[in-house]
Each structure stands twice: as structure tokens, then as C-alpha cells.
N, C-alpha and C positions, 0 to 999 in steps of 0.2 A: 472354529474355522470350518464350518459346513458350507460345500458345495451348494449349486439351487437343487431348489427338487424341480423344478419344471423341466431339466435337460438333464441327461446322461451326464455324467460327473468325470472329467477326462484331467484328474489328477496326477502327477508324476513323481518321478522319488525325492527330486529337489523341492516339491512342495510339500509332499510327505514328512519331510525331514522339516520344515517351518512349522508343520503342526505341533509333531515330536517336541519341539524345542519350548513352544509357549507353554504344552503341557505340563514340560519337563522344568518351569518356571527358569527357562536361559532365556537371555538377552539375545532378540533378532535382529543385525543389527542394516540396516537399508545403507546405500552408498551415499553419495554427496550430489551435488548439482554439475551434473555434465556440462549445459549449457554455458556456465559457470566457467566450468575446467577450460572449455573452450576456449573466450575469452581472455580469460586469461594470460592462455600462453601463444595467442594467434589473436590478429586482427579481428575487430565486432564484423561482423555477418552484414552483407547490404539490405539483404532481404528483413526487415524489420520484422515483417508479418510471420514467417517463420520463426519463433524463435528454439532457438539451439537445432532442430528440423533441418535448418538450411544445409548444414556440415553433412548431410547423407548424403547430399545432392552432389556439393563441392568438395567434398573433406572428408570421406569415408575412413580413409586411414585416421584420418587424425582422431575420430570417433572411436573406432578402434581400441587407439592410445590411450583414451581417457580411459574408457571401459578397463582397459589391462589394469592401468596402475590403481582402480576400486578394489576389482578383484584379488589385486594381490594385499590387500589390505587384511583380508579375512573376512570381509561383512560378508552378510547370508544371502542379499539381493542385490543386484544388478538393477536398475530401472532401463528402459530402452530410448535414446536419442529423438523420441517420436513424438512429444509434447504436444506439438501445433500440426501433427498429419494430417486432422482433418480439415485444416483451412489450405493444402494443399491442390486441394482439387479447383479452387474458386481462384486460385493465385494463378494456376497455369493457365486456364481457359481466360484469366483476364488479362493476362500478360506473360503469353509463354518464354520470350527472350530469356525471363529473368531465370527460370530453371530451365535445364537439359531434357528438350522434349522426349531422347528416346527410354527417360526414366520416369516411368507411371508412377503416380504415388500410391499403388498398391505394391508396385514392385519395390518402391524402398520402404513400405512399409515390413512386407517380408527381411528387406535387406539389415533395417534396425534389429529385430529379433535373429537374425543370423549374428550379428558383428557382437550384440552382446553375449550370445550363447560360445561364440568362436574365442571373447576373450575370458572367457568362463573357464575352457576347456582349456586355453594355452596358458594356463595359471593352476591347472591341475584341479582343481576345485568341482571337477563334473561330480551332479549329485548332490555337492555342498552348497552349491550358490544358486538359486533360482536367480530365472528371467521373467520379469514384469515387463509388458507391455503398457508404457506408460502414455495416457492420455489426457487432453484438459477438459476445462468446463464446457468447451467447444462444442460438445457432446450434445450438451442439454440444447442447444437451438437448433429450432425447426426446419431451419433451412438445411440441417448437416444430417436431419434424419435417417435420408437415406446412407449419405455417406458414411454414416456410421454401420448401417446394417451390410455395406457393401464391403466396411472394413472387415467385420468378422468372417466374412466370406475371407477375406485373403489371410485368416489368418489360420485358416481350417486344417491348410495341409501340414504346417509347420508352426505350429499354437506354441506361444510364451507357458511359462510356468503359470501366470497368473497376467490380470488383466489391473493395473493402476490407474483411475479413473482421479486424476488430483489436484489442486488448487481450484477445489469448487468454494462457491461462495454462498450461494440464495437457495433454500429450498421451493424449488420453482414448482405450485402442483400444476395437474399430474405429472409433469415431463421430466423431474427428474426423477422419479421413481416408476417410469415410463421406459428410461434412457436406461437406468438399471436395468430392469427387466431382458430387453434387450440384452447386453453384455451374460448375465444371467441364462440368458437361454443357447450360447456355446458352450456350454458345461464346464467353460472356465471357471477358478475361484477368481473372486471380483474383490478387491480392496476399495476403497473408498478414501477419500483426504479431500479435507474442508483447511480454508483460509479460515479461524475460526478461534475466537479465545473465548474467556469466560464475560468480557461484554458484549460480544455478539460478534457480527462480520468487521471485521477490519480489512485495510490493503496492505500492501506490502512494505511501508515504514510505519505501519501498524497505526494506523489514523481510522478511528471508530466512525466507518459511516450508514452501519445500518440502525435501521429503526429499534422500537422495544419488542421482544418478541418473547419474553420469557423462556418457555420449558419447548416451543417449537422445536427448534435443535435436539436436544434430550428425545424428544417424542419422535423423532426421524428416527434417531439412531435404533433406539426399541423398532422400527420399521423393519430399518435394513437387516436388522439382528433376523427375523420373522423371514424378510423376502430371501437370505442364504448370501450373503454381502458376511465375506472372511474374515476381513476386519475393517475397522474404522479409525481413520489415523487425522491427523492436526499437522499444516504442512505452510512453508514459504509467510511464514510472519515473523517477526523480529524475534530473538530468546527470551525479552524481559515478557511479553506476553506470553510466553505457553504456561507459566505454572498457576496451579487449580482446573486445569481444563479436565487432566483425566480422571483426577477423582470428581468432579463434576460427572464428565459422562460415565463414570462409573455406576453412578445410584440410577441409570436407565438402564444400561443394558451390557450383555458378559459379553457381549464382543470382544477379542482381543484388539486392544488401544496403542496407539504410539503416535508418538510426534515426530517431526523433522523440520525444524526452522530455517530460515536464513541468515548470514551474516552478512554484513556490510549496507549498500543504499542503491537501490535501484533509480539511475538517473535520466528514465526515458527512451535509449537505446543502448546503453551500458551499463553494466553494473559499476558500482565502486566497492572495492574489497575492505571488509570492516579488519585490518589486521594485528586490531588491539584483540579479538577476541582468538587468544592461541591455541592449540590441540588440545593444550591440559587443563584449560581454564573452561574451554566447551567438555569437557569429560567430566568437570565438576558439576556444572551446569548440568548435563546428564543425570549425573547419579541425581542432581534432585527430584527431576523429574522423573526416576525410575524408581525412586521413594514414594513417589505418590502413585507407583504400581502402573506404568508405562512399561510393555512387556513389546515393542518396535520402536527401536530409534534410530536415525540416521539424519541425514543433514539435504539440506533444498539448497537455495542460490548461496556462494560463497563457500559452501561448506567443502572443503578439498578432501584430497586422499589422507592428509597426515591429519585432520580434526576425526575422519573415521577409524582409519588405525587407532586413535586414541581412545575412541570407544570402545573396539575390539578389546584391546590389552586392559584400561580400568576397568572397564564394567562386564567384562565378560564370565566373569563369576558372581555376579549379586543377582540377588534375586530380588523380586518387584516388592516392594514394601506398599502403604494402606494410608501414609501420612496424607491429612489433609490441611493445606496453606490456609490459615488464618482468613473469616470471613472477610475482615476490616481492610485485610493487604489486599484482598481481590477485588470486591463492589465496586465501582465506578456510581459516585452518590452524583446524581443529576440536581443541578439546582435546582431549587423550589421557587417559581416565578412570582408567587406571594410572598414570598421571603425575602426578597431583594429590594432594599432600598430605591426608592422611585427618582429618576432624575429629576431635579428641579431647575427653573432659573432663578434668578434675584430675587423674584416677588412671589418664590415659595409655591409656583403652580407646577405642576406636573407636565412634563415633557415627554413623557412616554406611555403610556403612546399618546400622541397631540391631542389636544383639546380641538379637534378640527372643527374649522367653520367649512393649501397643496402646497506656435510657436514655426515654427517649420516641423512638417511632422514624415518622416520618411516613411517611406512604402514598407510596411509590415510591421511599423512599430506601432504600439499598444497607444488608439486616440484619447487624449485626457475624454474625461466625463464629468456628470454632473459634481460627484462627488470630489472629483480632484479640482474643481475649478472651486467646492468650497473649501478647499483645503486652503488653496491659492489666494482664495479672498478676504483669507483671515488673516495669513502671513504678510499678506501686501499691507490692507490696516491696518494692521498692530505695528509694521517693521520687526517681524521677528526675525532672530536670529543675530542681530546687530551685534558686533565684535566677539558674537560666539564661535565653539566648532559644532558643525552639525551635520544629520548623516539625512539623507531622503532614503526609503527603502521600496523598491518600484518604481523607480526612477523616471520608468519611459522615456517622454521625448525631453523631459529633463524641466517641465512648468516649475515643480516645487524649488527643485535647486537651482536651477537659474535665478527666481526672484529670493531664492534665500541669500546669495552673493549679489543679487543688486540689495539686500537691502541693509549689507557693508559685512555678511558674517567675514569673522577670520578665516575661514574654508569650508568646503561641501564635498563630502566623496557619496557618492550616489551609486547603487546599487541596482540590479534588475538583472533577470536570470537570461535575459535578451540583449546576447552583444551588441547585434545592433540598435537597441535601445541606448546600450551605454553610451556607443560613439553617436545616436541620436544627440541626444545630452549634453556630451562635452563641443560637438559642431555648433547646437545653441548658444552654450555659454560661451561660445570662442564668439558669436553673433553679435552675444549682447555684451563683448568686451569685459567678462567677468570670469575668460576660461584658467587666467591664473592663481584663481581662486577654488576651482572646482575641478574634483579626481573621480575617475569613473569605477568603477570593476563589475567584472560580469561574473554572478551567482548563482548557486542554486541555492535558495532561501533554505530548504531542509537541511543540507550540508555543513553550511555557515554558521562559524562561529566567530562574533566579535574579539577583536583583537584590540581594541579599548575604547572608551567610554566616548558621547558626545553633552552637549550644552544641552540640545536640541536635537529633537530626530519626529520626522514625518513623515506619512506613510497614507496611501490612498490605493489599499490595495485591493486587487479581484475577490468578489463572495458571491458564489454564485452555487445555490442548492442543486445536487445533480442525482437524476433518477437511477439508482440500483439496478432496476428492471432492464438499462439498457443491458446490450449484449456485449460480455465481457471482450475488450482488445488487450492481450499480453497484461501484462503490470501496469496497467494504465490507472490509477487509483482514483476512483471515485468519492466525490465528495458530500456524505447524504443532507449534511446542513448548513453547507457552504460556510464553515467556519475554518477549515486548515490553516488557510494562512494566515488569519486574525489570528488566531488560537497561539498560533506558530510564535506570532510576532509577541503578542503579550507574554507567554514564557523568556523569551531572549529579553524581552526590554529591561530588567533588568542589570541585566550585562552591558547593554547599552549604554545609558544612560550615565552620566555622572551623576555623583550625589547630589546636586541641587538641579537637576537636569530636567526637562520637561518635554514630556511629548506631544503632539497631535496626531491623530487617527480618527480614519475616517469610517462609520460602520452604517451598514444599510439597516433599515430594520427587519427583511425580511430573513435577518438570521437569529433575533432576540437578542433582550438585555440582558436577563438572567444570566445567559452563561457567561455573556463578558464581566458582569461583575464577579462572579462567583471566581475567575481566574485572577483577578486584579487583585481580589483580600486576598487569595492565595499565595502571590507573588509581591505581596506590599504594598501593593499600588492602589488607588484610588482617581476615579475620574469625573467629569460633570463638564457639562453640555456647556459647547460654547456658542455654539450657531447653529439652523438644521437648513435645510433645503429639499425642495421636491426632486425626487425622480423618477422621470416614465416610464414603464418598462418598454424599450427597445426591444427588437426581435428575437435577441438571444433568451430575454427573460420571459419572454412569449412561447419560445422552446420548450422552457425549462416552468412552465404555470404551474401543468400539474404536481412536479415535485415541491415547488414555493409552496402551495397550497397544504401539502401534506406536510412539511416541515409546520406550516402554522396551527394548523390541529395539534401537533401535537409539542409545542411550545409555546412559547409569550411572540414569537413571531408576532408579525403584522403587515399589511398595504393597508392604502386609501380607494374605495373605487368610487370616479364621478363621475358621472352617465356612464357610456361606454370604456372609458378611460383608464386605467389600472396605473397608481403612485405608489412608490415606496416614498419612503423619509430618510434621506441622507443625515446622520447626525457628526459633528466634531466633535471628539473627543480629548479635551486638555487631561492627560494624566502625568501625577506626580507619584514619587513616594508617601506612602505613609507616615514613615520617618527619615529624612532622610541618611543617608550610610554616609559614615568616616570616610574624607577620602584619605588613600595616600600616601603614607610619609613620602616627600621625596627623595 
């Protein structure tokens, strides 16, 4: 836990005592997610852009309050209310109404490091509990440059114990070890915290979407260890992800390590609280990861005061152990695109990649596309669904399940994470005189879990590869090979499906077939090509070229290009069971 050397070193006894303690191989133990706490027990914030930040603005007390009931827990750090400060400055100057002009966002930047030191001391704990100044990836972009160096200005007179710089993702060069530096040169001690498991960057339902990068990560951390970076810690990703990460970054560098995950599901402006996982079952959880010589733990979004008391009391007498998690439990094996059985049609040619010689829809709901109108055009030919039950998933304006109940199933409940899509849907099917047939419900597709089986179930859902590089917004989970919600869907199908059950899905090719087969043996299933069709890239996929492009280098990906022109290949997907399952008894 070395200071920089490029600035005076302005260490205090509450950090002093954090050193003492790793030394001393005690469990340090971090607080939980404020933002979190917030929520919780008070209305979500309007201010989206601030997240958890806004409560300085509007809700200092209640800031406060959260801070106390950490502090009384016994954990050793405090983090400060301040997450999103630096997008504070861009918010007011673009919309002052929304925050209280006569409160600068350097003044409630001092004011977070006050309310967490205030409920430090009214908890008795001066001395025992540092105060980190908690900040995000925000940092690393160019445009908050200055605003970062203007933050350390305000933090000169009245400096935190330590600076937390966390839920970074990408090692950006030179800028984030640029943006260090910086932080580094107020002689503050600097911790560090990556979103970050042992197959590389993940988001925050822990959906793997960065590239292959090998030992990169590893070789940063050896960095920060050199440039005088305190510690390095693993933060805000799901618990089944953290274990192997720290005896991973063990074999680069003696920084001291720790983790702090999250519970429950981040739904866009809300969290939802995971409250299967209880105090004592995250303290279990702990001790594994303190077996594998995690010497700072504490808890990110969901994680309350009673999950860190429980670290306190279990593990505050163990010491860091050296266990390292089985190679085979951790790897994440990537398909092998030469490995994967080839689609065929009838006459035994290959379909992949082609042998080329290419409703009432309301205001904001999602317009069918190429692919959903082949989805449409197989189910109207065939008459599927005919005295079946069946489910559409991405409902939209409701094409699949409308013509599924014109074409006589016994029912359709249709799904899509956009109410107004749902009531799109059932207005059609009231249209087409089929709405006594067809139930709507609005989801969020990650959350959802089937409550029982169909005949039939169809699906023509968004894939669309998205650039890592852009500049991180909150929890907003990027998608680096536009498979989430394919990926999503193939695990549940399963569940879905009754045992003689049969799906359609619709998959672009610019996401590969490898991984879709690789997950269908895994999950019993098997599929093959029913119909393909062209699609153009529209302007969103014109957006998003570059990332297309780099997904295809580095998979079985593919388009068509003719003259100027750029095609994907819509493919339909018939899958069944392997075998199919028992159903039953009634």
C-alpha cells in the first residue's frame, strides 16, 4: 500500500491503520452500496445521469443516514456518495433547473467527504474507519480531463483518506494510466476497482462483452503496482463471477486485492434487490473468496448494512488463504468455428455461410424487420401453431402472435420489455378479432423466468454488436457480440418449451453460428435452417460497422458486400429437443 512517489505522500491514521491491518493479514472490510441503500428505502432519483450523486443535491440527510448505519457495522471504509461528480458539471450547465444552482459541484463534492467523515465520527469509529472518495470510469474521458484536475483542487483543503477510482472496465492507453497519474499526483493513496472476472470485462448481470485479451489485465495491474496505486480491487459484477479472479491477479503483482460485488439485477433505472442471497449465505460466499487470499472485501449495488456486518463478525478473524479454483470451473471454452457442424438444407449444401451468387404500429414501438417478417412468413405458410399453446418473445407490434392466433392456435401470451409494445399487440389482436385468444405481459427478458411450458414459441429478437470504446453511461451494459439476448433466449428455451415443443428463431449472421450451436448441444437442443433472407444494413448497423467488423475477425461471423451495398443473412431457426423430456404426470 505505497503512496505515489511523484507527490508528497499525505497519509492519515485511518489509513495508516488499513495498511497495519493487510500487513497484519486482518480482513479490511469496505461498506455496501449507498446508492443502493438509497433506493431502497426512498423513491429512485429523477436525475438518472447522477446516479446515487443526486441525494447530495436533494437528500443530504438521508446520505448521511445511509453512511451511519455502514459505519456502525464495523467495516474499515466508508466510500463517499460521489460516484457520478464528475458528470455533474455537464448536467448543470445543460440543465440547471434539474440541480439547486446555489450548490457547485465542487461544493458538494467537499460536502460528500464531510457527511461520510461526520458519520464516521458520530459512530465513534474516528481513526478506525477511513473515508474514500469514491469516483467512476467517468475519469478516464477526455472531455472530464479537466474536470478531474479541478476535482483534486477541491479536495486539497479537506482530502478523504484515500481516493476510489471504481467500476472501470477497458484499459484505455494512455488515458487511463494518464487519469491515474493525475489522482497520484495529490499524494493521496489511490485504489483502483475493475468490473472485471477471469474472462475479461463483463457488465453488470455479468454478460461477457469484451474481446480476447489475454494477460493485458494482469500486465496493467504489475503497472499500477510500479506507478504507487494502493490497492487493486474487483467491484459491481454478479458473486458467481468473482471466484479465480484474485489468485489470478495474484501471479502478476503483491498489491493488496479485494473484491466487492453486487446483488440482485440492475433494471435500467432501478435496481431490483436479489433477496435470496442473505447476510450469512454472502459471508459464506466471502470466506471463499478470502481462501483464495482476498485481503478487502465489501459489497457494490444491493449489498446492505446487514450482508456487511456479516462480514465483520464471520470473517473478521480469518486470515487470507492461497486456494486456487479449479482451471476447468473458471475457462470459459469459446467454440471452435471449424468444429461446429455446418447447416445444411435437403440436398446436403451448406448454408452457412451461403454459397452466394442476397400491422398498425404505434409511435415508439419497435417496427417489424427483415427478419421478423421471415419469421411471419414461415408461420403464415406452414399454419403454425394450429390448436397449439404458444408464446411470441419480443412481441412488438404483436405480427408473430397475431398471425399465430389467426392461424387457430388455442392461445398466445406475448411478451416484450416494452409495455407499450405489449398493449401495441393486444390493440392488433383485438384488430384482427383474435384478441380472445392472445395475453400480453410486459418483461424484462433478464428477470424472467417461465412459469410453464408452450407447443410453440417464437422469437425475432434484437442483435446488434456494440462498441466497448464507446464512453461508459451508468449500468448501461454493452453488448460486444450482439448475442445477449439470443444467448439469453437459448438457455431459458428449455424451460419453455414443452417436451415435444418446437421453436423458431430468428439469428442474423453477423453474430456467428458457432456460438449458437455450441449453446444448443449444451442445453439439448439442436436446430437447422428453415428459410434465410437478405438484410440491409439500415443506419443503426451503419453506426455500429466498425464493431460488426471486429466481431467478424474475430469469429465465424459474416455479411455479403455488393457494389456499395452491405447484407447480412437472416437465417430461421427450427429448434427441437435432442431428446425429448417426460412430461408430467398430471
Amino acid at each position: 500500500m505505497t503512496a505515489s512517489t511523484s507527490a508528497t505522500a499525505r497519509t492519515t491514521a485511518a489509513y495508516e491503520r488499513l495498511e497495519q491491518m493487510v500487513a497484519d493479514d486482518r480482513l479490511v472490510v469496505l461498506d455496501g452500496g449507498v446508492a443502493t441503500e438509497l433506493q431502497r428505502h426512498r423513491s429512485p432519483a429523477e436525475d438518472g445521469d447522477l446516479w446515487g450523486t443526486w441525494a447530495l443535491y436533494r437528500a443530504p440527510r438521508a446520505v448521511l443516514e445511509v453512511h451511519r448505519s455502514y459505519a456502525a457495522t464495523g467495516c474499515h471504509v466508508i466510500s463517499t456518495d460521489t460516484w457520478s461528480i464528475l458528470s455533474a458539471p455537464e448536467i448543470g450547465f445543460g440543465s440547471a433547473s434539474r440541480l439547486v444552482e446555489a450548490q457547485h459541484w465542487m461544493d458538494i463534492a467537499r460536502m460528500g467527504v464531510r457527511l461520510a467523515r461526520q458519520a464516521v465520527d458520530e459512530a465513534g469509529r474516528t481513526g478506525e474507519c477511513a473515508v474514500a472518495f469514491a469516483i467512476s470510469e467517468e475519469a478516464n474521458s477526455p472531455e472530464r480531463r479537466e474536470t478531474l484536475e479541478l476535482l483534486t483542487r477541491a479536495l486539497a483543503d479537506d482530502p478523504p483518506d484515500l481516493i476510489l477510482m471504481e467500476t472501470m472496465t477497458l484499459i484505455r492507453e494512455p488515458r487511463t494510466f494518464d487519469t491515474i497519474e493525475i489522482l497520484l499526483e495529490t499524494g493521496l493513496p489511490v485504489w483502483l476497482s475493475f468490473r472485471r472476472c477471469r474472462h475479461g470485462v463483463c457488465g453488470v448481470q455479468g454478460q461477457h462483452w469484451g474481446p480476447p485479451e489475454g494477460d493485458l489485465f494482469g500486465r496493467a495491474a504489475r503497472r499500477f503496482e510500479e506507478m504507487g496505486v494502493g490497492a487493486l480491487l474487483i467491484n459491481c459484477l454478479p458473486v458467481e463471477h468473482v471466484p479465480g479472479m484474485i489468485s489470478w491477479l495474484r501471479d502478476f503483482t503483491s498489491l493488496p486485492l479485494g473484491v466487492y460485488p453486487n446483488l440482485g439485477d440492475y433494471g435500467g433505472r432501478e435496481w431490483r434487490f436479489d433477496e435470496l442471497v442473505g447476510p450469512a449465505e454472502y459471508a459464506t460466499l466471502a470466506r471463499g473468496w478470502r481462501d483464495e487470499g482476498a485481503q478487502i472485501i465489501g459489497g457494490c449495488c444491493g449489498v446492505t448494512p446487514e450482508h456487511v456486518r456479516a462480514l465483520v463478525t464471520e470473517l473478521g478473524e480469518t486470515k487470507p488463504g492461497h486456494r486456487r479454483p479449479l482451471v476447468d470451473e473458471l475457462l470459459l471454452v469459446e467454440p471452435d468455428p471449424a468444429a461446429a457442424e455446418m447447416w445444411r438444407d435437403d440436398r446436403g449444401r451448406s448454408l452457412y455461410p451461403l454459397p452466394f451468387p442476397d400491422l398498425a404500429v404505434e409511435e415508439g414501438v419497435f417496427v417489424p424487420t427483415t427478419g421478423s417478417y421471415l419469421v411471419w412468413k414461415s408461420i403464415f405458410t406452414s399454419g403454425a401453431g394450429e390448436g397449439l399453446s404458444c408464446m411470441d418473445v419480443g412481441c412488438g407490434c404483436g405480427i408473430l402472435a397475431v398471425q399465430l392466433a389467426l392461424n387457430g392456435a388455442e392461445r398466445v401470451h406475448a411478451i416484450d420489455i416494452d409495455r407499450n409494445a405489449v398493449a401495441n399487440t393486444l390493440a392488433n389482436a383485438f384488430r384482427n378479432g383474435v384478441s380472445d385468444r392472445v395475453t400480453g405481459e410486459a418483461v424484462n427478458f433478464f428477470h424472467w423466468e417461465p412459469r410453464e411450458r408452450f407447443d410453440l414459441v417464437v422469437a425475432s429478437l434484437y442483435q446488434m454488436p456494440v462498441d466497448p470504446y464507446q464512453e461508459p453511461t451508468g449500468h448501461r451494459p454493452l453488448d460486444y457480440w450482439g448475442r445477449n439476448l439470443i444467448d439469453h433466449f437459448i438457455r431459458l428455451l428449455p424451460s419453455m418449451l414443452a417436451p415435444e415443443g418446437t421453436a423458431f428463431l430468428m439469428q442474423l449472421s453477423i453474430i456467428g453460428q458457432a456460438q449458437t450451436e455450441a449453446l444448443l448441444a449444451e442445453h439439448g437442443l439442436a436446430a437447422h435452417v428453415v428459410d434465410y433472407s437478405f438484410f440491409p444494413f439500415e443506419p443503426v448497423f451503419e453506426e455500429n460497422r466498425a464493431q460488426i467488423e471486429r466481431v467478424e475477425q474475430l469469429s465465424d461471423a459474416y455479411h455479403i458486400k455488393v457494389a456499395d451495398e452491405d447484407v447480412m443473412v437472416a437465417y430461421l431457426l427450427e429448434i427441437r429437443r435432442v431428446e425429448p423430456v417426460a412430461a408430467h404426470p398430471s
